[in-house]
Backbone as a printed PyTorch tensor [residue, N CA C, xyz], in Angstrom:
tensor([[[ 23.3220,  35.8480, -35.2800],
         [ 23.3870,  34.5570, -34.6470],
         [ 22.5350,  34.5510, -33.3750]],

        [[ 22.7220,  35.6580, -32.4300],
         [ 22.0580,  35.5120, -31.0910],
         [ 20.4510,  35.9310, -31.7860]],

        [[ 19.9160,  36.1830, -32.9180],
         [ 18.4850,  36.4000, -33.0640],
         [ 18.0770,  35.1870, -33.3970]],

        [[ 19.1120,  34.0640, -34.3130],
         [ 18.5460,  32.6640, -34.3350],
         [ 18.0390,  32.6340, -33.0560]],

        [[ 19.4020,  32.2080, -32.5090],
         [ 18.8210,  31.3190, -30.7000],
         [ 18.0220,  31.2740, -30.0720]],

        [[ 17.6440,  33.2260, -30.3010],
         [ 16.4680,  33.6850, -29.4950],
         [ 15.1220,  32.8790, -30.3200]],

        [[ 15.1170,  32.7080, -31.8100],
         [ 14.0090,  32.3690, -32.5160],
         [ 13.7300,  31.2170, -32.3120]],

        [[ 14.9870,  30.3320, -31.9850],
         [ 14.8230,  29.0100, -31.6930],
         [ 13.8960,  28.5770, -30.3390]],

        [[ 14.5850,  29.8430, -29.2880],
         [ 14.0690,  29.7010, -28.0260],
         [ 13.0400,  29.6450, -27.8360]],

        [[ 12.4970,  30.6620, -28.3980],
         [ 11.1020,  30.9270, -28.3740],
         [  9.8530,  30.1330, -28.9170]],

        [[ 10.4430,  29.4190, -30.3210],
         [  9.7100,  28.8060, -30.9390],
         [  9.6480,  27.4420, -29.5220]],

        [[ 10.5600,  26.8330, -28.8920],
         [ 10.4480,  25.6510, -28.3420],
         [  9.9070,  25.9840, -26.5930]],

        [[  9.1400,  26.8350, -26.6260],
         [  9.0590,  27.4830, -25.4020],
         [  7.2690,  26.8240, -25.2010]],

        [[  6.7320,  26.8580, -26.1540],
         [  5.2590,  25.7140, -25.9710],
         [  5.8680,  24.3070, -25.6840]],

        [[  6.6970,  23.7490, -25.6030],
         [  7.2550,  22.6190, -25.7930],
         [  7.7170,  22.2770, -24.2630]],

        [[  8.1270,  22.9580, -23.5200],
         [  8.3790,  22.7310, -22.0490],
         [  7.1090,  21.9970, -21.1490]],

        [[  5.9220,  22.6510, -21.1930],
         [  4.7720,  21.9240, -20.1910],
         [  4.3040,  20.3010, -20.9420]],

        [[  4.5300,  19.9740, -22.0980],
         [  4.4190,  18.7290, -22.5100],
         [  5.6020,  18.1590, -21.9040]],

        [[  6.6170,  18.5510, -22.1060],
         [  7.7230,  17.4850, -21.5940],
         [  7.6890,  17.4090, -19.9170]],

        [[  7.1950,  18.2780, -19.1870],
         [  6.9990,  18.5840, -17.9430],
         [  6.0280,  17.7970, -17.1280]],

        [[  4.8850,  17.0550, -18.1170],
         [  3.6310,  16.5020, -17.9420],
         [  3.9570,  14.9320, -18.4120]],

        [[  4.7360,  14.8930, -19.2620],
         [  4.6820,  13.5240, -20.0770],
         [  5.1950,  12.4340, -19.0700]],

        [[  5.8110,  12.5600, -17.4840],
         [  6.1160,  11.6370, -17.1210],
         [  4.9540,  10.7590, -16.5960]],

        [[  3.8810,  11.1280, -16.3970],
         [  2.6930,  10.3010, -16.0550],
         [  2.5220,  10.2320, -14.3950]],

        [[  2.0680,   9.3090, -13.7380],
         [  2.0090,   9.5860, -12.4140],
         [  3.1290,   9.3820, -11.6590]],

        [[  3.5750,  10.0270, -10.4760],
         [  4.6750,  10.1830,  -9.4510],
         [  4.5640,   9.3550,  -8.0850]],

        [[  5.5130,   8.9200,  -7.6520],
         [  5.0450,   7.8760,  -6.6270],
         [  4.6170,   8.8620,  -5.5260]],

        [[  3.8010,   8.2010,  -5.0240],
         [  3.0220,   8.9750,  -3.8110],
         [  4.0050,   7.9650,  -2.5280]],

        [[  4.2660,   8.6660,  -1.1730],
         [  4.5110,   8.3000,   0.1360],
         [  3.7530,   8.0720,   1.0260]],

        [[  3.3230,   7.1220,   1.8350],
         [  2.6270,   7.0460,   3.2620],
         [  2.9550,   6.4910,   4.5120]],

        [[  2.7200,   6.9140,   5.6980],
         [  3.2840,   6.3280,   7.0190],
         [  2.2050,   6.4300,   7.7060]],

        [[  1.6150,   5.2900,   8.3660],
         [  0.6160,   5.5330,   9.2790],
         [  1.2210,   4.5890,  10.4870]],

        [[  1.3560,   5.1430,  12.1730],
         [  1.4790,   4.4010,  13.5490],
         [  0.4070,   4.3400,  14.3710]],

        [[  0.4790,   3.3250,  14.6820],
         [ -0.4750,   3.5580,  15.9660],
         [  0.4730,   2.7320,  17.1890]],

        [[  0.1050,   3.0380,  18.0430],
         [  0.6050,   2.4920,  19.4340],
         [ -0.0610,   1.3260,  20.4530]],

        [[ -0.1190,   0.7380,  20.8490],
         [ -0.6610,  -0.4270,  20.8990],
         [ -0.2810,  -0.9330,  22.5160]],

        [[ -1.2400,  -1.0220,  23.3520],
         [ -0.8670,  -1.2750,  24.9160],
         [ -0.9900,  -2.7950,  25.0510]],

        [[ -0.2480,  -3.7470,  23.9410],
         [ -0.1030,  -5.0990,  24.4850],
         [  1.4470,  -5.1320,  23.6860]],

        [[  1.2950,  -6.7270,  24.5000],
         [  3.2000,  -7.0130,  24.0000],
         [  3.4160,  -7.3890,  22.6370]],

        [[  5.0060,  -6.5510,  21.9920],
         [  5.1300,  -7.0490,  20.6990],
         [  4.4370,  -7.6030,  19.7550]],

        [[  5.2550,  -9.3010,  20.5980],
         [  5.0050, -10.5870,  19.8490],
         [  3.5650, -11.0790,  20.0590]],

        [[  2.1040, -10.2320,  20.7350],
         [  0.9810, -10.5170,  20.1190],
         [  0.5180,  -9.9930,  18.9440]],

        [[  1.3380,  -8.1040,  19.0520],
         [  0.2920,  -8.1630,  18.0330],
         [  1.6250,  -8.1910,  16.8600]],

        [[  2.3510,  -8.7340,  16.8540],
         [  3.5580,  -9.5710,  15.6610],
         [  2.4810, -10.7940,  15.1630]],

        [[  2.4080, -11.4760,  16.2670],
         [  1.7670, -12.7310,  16.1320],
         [  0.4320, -12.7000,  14.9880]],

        [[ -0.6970, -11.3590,  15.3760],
         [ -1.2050, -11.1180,  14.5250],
         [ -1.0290, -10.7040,  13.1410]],

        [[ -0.2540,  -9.9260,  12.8350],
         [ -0.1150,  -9.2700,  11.7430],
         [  0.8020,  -9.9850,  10.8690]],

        [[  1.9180, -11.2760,  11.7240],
         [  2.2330, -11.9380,  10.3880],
         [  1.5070, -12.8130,   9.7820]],

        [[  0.7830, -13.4400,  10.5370],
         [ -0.3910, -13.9250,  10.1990],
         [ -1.2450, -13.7760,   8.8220]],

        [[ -0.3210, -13.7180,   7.4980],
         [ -0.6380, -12.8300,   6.3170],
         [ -2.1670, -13.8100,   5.8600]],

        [[ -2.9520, -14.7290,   6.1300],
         [ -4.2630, -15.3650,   5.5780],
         [ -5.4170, -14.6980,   6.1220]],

        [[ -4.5780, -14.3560,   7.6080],
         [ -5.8220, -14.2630,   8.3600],
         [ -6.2150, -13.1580,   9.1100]],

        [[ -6.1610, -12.1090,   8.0250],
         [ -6.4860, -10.3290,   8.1120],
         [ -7.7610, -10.1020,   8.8520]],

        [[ -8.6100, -10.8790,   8.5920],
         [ -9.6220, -10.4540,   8.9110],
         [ -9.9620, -11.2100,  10.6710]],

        [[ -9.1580, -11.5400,  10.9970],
         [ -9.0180, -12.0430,  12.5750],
         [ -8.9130, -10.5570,  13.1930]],

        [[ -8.2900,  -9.2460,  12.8310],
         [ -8.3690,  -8.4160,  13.4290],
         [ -8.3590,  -6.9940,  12.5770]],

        [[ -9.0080,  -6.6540,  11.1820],
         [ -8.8470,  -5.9690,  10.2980],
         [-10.4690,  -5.5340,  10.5970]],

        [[-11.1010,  -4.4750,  10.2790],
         [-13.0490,  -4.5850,  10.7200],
         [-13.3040,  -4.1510,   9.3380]],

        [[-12.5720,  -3.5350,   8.7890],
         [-12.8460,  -3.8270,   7.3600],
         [-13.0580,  -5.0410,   6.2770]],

        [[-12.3330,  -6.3810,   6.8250],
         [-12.4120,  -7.2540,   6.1910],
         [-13.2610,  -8.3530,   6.2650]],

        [[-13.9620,  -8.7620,   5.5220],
         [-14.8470, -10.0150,   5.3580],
         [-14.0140, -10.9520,   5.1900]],

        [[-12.7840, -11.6050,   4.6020],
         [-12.3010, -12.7260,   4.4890],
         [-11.3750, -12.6670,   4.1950]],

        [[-10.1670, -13.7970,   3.7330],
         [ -9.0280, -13.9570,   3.1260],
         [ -8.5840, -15.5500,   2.7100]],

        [[ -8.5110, -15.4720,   1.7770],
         [ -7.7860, -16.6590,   1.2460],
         [ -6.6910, -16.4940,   0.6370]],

        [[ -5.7320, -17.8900,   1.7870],
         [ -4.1720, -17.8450,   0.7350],
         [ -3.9850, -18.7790,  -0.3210]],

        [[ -3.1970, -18.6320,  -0.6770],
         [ -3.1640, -19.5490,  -2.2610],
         [ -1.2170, -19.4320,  -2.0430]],

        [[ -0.7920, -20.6310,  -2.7790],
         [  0.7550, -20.7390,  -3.1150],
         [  0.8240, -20.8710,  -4.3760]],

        [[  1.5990, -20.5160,  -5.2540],
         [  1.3650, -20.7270,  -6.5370],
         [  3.2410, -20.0660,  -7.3390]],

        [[  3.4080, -20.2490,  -8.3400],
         [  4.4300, -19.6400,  -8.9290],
         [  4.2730, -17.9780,  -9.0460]],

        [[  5.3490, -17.6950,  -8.6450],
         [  5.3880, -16.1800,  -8.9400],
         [  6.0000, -16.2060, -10.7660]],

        [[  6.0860, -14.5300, -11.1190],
         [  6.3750, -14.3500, -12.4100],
         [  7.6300, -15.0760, -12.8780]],

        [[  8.8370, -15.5060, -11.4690],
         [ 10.2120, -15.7710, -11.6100],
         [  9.9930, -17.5900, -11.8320]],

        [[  9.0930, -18.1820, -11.3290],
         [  8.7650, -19.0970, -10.7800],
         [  9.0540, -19.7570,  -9.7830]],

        [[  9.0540, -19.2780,  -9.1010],
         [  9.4620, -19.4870,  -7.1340],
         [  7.9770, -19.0510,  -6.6630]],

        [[  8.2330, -20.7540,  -5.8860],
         [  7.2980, -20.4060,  -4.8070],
         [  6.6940, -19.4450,  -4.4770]],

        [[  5.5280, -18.6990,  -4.3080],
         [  4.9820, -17.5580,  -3.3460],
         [  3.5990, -17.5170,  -2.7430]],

        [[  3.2020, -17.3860,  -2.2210],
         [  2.1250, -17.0450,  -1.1200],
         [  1.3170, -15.4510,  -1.4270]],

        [[ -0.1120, -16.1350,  -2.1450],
         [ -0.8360, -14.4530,  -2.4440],
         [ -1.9340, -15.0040,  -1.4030]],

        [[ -2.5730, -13.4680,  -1.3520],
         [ -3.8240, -13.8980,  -0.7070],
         [ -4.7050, -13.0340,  -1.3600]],

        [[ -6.2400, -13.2480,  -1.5380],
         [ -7.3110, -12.5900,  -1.6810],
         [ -8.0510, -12.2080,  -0.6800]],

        [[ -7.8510, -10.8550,  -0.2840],
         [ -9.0030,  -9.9660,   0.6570],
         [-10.2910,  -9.6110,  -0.0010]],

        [[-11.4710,  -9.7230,   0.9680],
         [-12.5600,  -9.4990,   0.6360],
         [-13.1700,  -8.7140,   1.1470]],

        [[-13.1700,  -7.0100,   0.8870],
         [-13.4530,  -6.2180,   1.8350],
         [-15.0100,  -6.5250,   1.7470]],

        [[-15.6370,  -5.7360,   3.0550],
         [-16.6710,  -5.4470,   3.9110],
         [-17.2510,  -4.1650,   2.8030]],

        [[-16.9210,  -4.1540,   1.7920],
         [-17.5840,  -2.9670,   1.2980],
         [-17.2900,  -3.3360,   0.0410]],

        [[-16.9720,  -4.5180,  -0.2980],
         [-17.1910,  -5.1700,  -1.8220],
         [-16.2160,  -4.9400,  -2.8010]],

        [[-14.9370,  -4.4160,  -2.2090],
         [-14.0390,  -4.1180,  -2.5240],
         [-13.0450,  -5.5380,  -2.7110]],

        [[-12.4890,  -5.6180,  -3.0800],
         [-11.1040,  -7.1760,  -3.4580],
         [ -9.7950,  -6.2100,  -3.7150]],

        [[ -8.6880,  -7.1270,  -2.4980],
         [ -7.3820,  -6.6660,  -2.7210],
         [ -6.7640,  -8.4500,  -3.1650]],

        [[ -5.7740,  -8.3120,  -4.1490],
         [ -4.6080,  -9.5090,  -4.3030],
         [ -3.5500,  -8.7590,  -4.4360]],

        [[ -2.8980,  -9.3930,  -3.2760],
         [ -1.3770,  -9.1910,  -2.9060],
         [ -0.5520, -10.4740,  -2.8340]],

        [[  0.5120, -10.3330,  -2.8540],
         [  2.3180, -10.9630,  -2.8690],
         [  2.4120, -10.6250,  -1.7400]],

        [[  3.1820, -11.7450,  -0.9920],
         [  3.7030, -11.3930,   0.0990],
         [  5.3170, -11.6340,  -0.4280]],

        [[  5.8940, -10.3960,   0.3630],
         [  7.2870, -10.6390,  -0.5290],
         [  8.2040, -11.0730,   0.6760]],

        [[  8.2280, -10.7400,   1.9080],
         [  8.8400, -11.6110,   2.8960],
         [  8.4840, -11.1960,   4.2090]],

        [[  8.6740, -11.9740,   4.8690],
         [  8.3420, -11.9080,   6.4740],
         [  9.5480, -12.2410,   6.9300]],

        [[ 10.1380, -11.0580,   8.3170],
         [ 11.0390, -10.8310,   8.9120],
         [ 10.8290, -11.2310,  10.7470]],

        [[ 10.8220, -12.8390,  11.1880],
         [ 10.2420, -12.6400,  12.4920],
         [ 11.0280, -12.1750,  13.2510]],

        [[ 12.4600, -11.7610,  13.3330],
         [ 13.4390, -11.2140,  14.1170],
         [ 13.0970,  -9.8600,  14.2120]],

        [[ 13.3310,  -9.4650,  13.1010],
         [ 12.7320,  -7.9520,  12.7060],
         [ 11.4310,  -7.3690,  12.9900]],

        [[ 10.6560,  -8.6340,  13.1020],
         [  9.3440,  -8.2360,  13.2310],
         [  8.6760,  -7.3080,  11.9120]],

        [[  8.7010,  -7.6350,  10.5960],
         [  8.7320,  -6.7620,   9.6830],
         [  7.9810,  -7.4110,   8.7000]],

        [[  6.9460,  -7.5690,   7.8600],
         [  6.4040,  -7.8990,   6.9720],
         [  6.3360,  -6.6430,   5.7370]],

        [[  6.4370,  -7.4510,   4.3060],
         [  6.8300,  -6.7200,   3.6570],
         [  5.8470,  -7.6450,   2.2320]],

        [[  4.7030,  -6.9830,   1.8810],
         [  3.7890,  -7.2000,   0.8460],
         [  3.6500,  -6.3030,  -0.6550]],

        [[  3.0240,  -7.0280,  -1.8540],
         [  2.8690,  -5.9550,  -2.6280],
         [  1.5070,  -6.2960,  -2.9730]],

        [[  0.8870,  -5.2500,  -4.0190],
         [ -0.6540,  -5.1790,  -4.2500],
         [ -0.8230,  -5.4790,  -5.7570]],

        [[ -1.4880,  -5.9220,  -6.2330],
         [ -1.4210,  -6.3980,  -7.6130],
         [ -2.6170,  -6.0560,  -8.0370]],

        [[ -2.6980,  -4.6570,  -8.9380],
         [ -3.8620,  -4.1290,  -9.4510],
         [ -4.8760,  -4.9360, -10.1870]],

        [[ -4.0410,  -5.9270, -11.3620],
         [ -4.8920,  -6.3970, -12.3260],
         [ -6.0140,  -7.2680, -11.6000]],

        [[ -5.6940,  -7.3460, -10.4240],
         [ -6.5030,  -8.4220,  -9.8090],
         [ -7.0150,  -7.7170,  -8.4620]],

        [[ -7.2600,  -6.6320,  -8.6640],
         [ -7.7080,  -6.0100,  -6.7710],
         [ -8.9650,  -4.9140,  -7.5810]],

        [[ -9.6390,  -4.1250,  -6.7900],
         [-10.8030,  -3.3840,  -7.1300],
         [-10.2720,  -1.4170,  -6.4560]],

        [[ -9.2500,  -1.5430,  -5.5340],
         [ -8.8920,  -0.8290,  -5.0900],
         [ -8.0440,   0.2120,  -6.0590]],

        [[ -7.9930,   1.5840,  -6.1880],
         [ -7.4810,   2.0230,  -7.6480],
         [ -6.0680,   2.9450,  -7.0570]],

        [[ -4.9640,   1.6260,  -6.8810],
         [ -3.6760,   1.5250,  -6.6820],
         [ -2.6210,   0.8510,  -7.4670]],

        [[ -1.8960,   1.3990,  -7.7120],
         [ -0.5990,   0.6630,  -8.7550],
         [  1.0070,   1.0430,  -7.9150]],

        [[  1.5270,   0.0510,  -8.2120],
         [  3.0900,  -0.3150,  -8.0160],
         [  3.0450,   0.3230,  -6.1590]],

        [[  1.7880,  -0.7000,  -4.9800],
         [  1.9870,  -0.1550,  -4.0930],
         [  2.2080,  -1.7130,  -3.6150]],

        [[  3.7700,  -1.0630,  -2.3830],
         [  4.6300,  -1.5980,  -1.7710],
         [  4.6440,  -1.7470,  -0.4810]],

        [[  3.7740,  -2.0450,   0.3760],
         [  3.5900,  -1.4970,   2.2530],
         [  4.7740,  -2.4080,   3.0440]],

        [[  5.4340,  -2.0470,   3.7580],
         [  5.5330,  -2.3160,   5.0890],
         [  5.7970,  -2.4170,   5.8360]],

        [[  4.8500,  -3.5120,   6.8570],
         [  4.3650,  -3.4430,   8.1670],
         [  5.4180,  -4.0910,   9.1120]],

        [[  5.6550,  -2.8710,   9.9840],
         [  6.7470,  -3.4130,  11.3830],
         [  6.1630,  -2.8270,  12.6620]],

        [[  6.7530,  -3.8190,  13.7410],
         [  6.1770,  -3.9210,  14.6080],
         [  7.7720,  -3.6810,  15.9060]],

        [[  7.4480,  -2.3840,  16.8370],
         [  8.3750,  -2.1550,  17.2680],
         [  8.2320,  -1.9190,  18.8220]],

        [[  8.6400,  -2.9000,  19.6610],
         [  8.5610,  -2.7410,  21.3220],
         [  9.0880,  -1.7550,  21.6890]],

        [[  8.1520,  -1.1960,  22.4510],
         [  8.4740,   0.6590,  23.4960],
         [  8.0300,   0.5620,  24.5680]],

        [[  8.6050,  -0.1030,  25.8170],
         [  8.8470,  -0.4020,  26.9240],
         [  7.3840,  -1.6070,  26.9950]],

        [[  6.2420,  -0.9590,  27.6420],
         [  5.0340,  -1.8130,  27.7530],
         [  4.1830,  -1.7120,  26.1920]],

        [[  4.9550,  -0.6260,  25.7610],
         [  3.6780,  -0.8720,  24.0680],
         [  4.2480,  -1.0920,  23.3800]],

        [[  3.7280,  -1.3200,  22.2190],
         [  3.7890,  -1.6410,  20.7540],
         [  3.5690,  -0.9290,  19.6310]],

        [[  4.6260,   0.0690,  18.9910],
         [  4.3450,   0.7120,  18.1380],
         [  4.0140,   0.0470,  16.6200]],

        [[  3.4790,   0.4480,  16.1500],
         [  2.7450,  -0.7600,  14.3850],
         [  3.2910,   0.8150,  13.5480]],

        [[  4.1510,   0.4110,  12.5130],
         [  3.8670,   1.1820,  11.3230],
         [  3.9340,   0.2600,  10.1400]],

        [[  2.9560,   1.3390,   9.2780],
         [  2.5560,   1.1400,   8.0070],
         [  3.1110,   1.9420,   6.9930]],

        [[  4.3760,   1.6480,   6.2720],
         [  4.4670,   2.9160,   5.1260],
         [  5.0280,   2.2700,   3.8630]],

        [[  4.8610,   2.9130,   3.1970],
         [  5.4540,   2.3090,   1.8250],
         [  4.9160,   3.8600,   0.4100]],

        [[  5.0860,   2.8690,  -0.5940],
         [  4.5570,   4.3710,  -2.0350],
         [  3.7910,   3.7080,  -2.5960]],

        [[  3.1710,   4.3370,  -3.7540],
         [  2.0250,   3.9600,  -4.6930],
         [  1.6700,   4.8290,  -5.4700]],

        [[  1.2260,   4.2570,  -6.5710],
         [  0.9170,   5.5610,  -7.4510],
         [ -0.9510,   5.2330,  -7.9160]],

        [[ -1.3860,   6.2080,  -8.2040],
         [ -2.5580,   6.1260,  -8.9310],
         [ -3.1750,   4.9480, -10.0060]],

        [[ -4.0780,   4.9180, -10.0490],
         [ -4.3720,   3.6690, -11.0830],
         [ -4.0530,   3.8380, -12.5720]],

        [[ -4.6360,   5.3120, -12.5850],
         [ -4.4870,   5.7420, -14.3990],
         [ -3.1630,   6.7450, -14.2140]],

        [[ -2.0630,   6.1730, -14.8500],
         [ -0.9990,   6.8730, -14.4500],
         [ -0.8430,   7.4730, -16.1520]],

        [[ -1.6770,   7.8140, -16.9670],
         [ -1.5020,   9.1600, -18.0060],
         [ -2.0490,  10.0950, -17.0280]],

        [[ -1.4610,  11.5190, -18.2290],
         [ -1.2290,  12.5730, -17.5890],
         [ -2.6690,  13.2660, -17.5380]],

        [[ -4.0060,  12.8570, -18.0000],
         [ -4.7490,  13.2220, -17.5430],
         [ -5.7550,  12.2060, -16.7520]],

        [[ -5.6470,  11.6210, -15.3380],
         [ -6.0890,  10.7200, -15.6200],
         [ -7.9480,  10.5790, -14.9120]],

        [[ -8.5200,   9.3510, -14.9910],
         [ -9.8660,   9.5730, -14.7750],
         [-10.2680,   9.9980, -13.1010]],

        [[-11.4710,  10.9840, -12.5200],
         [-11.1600,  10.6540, -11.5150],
         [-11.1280,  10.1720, -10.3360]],

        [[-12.1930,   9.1260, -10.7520],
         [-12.2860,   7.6460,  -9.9630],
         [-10.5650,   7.0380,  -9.8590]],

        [[ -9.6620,   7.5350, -10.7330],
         [ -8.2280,   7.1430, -10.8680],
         [ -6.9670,   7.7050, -10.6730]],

        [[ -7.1940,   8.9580, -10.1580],
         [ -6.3170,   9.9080,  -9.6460],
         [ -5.4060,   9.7200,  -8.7970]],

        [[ -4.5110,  10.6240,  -8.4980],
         [ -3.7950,  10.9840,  -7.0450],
         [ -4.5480,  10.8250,  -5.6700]],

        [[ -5.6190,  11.8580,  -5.7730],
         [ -6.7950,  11.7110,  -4.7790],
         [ -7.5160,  10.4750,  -4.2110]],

        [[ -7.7900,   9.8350,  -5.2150],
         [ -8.8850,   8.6560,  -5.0700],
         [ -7.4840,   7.5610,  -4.8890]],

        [[ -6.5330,   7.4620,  -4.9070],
         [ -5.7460,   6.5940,  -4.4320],
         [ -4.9550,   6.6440,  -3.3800]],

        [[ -5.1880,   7.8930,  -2.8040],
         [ -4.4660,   8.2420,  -1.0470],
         [ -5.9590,   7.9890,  -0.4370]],

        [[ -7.1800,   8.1690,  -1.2490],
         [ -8.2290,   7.8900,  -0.1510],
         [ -8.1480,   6.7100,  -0.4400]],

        [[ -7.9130,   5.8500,  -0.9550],
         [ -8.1450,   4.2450,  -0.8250],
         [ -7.2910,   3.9420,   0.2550]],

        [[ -5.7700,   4.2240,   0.1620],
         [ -4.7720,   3.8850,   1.3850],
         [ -5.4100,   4.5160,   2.6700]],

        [[ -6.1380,   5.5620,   2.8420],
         [ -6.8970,   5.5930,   4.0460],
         [ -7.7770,   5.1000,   4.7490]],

        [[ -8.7460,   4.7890,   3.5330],
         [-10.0060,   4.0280,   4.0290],
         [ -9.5720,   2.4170,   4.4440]],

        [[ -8.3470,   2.4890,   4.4220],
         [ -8.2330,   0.8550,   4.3750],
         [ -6.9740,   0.7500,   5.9630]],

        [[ -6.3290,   1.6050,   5.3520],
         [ -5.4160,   1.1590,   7.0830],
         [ -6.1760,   2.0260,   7.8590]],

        [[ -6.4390,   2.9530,   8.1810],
         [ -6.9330,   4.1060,   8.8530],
         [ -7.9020,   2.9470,  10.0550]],

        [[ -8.6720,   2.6710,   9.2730],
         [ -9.5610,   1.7950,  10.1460],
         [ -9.3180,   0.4890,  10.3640]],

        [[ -8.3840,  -0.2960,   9.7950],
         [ -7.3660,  -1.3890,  10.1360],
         [ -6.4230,  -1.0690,  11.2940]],

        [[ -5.8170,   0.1130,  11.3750],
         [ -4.6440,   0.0120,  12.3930],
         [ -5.3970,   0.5870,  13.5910]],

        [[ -6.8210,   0.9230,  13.5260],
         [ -7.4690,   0.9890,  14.7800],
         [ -8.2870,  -0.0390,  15.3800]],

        [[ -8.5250,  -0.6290,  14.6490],
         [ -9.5620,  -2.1410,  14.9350],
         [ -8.2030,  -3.4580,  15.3920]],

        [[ -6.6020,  -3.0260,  14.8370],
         [ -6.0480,  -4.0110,  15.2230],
         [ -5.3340,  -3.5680,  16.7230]],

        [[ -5.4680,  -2.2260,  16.9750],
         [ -5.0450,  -1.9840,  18.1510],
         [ -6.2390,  -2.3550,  19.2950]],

        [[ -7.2180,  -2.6330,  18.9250],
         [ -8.6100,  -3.0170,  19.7170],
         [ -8.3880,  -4.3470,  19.8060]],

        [[ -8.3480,  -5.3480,  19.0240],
         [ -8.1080,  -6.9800,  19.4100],
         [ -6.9730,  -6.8770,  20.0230]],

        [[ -5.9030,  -6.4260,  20.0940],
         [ -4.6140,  -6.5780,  20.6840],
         [ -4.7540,  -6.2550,  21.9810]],

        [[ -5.7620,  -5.2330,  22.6310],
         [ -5.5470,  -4.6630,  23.6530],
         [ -6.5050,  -5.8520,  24.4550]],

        [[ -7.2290,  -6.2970,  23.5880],
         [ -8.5180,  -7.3620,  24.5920],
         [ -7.4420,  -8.0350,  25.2190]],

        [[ -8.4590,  -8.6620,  26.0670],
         [ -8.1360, -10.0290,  26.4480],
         [ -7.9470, -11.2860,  25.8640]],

        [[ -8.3160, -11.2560,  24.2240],
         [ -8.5280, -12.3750,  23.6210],
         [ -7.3460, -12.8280,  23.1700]]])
């Protein structure tokens, strides 16, 4: 009997790294802060501001909002970004918190150029005596979420997209905030 088991064991022992692999891609985590030497509710003021990204984003060429039915059919508010590098994001805005100071968006692959899926950001804005701390975090997974995937579509190429995009957003918005303007 224990030489079955063992025969069994053994035989199903190629069988572990397929089942190990077959879940496809894993959500990835990110948090990015920056600190910000003006008050709150300017740069709140900015950042709920969900049309008009490119008022203080240096990555962005434009934005248009649109209202339209969501999948549920309720009301919602998307916008189209037009990056500076020919890139297109469409996002959901899923709610804005002005007490909280908290905006809370999603990214919608079929319609963006950026190679991100099921990513969720967000953005709060938190008073620390004279500054303004900004974070950015949320998950996301890769574009090609099989287990081998392309690699313009990877793990890699989709934490560098979340970089190339706030990285130089949450520094260009700590620069308009700090002006005078």
């Amino acid at each position: 009997m224990k030489k079955i088991f063992g025969i069994i064991a053994v035989s199903l022992l190629p069988l572990i790294p397929l089942t190990a692999a077959a879940h496809g891609a894993a959500a990835l985590r990110f948090e990015k802060t920056v600190t910000i030497k003006a008050p709150a509710a300017k740069v709140w003021a900015l950042l709920k501001d969900f049309g008009n990204v490119q008022a203080w984003h240096s990555g962005v060429e434009s934005a248009k909002v649109e209202q339209k039915k969501d999948e549920n059919g309720d009301d919602t508010t998307y916008r189209t970004v037009k990056l500076k590098n020919g890139g297109t994001m469409y996002e959901k805005l899923r709610s804005i918190d002005d007490a909280g100071m908290r905006l809370k968006y999603e990214y919608i692959l079929d319609k963006s150029t950026l190679q991100l899926s099921n990513f969720y950001p967000t953005v709060s804005v938190t008073a620390k005596g004279n500054e303004t701390v900004v974070t950015v975090k949320g998950s996301y997974t890769r574009a090609d979420s099989s287990n081998i995937p392309k690699p313009e579509q990877n793990d890699d190429a989709a934490t560098k997209a979340i970089n190339e995009y706030f990285d130089p957003g949450l520094e260009s918005l700590k620069k308009v905030a700090e002006s005078g303007k």
